[in-house]
C-alpha positions as CSV (number, residue, x, y, z in Angstrom):
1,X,-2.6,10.5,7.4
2,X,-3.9,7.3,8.0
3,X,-2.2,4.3,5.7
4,X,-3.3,0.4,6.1
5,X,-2.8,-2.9,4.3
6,X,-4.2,-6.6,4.5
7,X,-3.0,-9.9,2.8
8,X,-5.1,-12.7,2.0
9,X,-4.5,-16.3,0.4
10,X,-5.2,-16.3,-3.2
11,X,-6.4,-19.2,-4.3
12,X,-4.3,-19.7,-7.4
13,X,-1.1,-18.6,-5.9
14,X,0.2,-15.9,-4.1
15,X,-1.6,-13.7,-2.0
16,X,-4.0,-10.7,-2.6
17,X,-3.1,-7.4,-0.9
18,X,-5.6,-4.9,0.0
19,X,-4.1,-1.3,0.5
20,X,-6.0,2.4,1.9
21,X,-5.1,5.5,2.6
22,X,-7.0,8.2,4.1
23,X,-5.7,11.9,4.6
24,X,-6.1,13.6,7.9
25,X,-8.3,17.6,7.5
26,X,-5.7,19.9,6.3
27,X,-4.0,17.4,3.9
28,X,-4.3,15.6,0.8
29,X,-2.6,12.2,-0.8
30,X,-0.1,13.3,-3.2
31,X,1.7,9.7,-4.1
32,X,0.9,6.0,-3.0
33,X,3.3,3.3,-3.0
34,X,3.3,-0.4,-2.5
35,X,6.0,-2.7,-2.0
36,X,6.1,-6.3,-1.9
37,X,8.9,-8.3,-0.1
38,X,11.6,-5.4,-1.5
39,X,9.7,-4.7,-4.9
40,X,7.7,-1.8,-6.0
41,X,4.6,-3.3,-6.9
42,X,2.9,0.2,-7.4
43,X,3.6,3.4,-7.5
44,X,1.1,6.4,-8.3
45,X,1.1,10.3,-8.1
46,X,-1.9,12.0,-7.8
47,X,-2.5,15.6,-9.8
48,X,-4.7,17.0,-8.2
49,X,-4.1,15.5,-4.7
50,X,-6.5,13.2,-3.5
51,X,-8.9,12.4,-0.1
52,X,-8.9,8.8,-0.1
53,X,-7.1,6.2,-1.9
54,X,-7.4,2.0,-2.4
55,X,-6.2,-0.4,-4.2
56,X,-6.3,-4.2,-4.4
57,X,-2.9,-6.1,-6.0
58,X,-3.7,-10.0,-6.7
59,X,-1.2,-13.0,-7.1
60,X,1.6,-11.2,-4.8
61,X,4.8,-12.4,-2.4
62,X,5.3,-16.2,-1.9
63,X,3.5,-19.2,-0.6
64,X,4.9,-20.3,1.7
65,X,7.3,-18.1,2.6
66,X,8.4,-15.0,4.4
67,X,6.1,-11.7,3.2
68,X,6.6,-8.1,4.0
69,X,4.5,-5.5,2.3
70,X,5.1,-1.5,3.0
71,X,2.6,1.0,2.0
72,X,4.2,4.5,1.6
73,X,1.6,7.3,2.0
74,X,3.6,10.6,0.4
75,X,1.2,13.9,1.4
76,X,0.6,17.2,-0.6
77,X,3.1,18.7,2.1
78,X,6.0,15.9,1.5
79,X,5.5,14.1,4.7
80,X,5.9,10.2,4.5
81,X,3.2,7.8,6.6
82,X,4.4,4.1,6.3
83,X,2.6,0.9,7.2
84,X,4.0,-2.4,7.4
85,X,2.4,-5.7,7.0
86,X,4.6,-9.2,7.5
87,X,3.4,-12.7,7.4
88,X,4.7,-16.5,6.7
C-alpha cells in the first residue's frame, strides 16, 4: 500500500491538502483517513474495497504556523500504511 499527501498555500487562507492512496496487487483500500494538526478532517470506508483513492481538502491547518497532516491508509486485510506530512 502506497499512501501520500501534499500541502499547498491557499490563497484565501489556509492551506489545500492533496491526499492518494494506491493499494499494492493482492489488496484493496478498505478506509481512508485524514488528519490535520490532531483533527480528523476525513474519514471514509469503502464497501466494496477500492484500487485507488484521492482527495483534495481546501482552507486547512494554520498560516503561519506549525502543520502536521497524517494520512491513514486502513486495507481490506486490516493493515495500517501512514504517511506524514509537516511544514511551518
Amino acid at each position: 500500500m502506497t499512501a501520500s499527501s501534499t500541502h499547498s498555500k491557499n490563497p484565501a487562507v489556509g492551506w489545500d491538502i492533496a491526499a492518494t492512496a494506491k493499494a499494492d496487487n493482492g489488496e484493496k483500500i478498505a478506509r481512508a483517513q485524514i488528519i490535520v494538526s490532531g483533527s480528523s478532517e476525513y474519514d471514509e470506508t469503502f464497501d466494496p474495497p477500492i484500487n485507488n483513492w484521492q482527495e483534495q481538502l481546501t482552507q486547512q491547518g494554520q498560516y503561519p504556523g506549525s502543520n502536521v497532516v497524517q494520512v491513514i491508509i486502513t486495507s481490506d486485510k486490516g493493515d495500517n500504511t501512514e504517511s506524514y506530512d509537516s511544514w511551518s
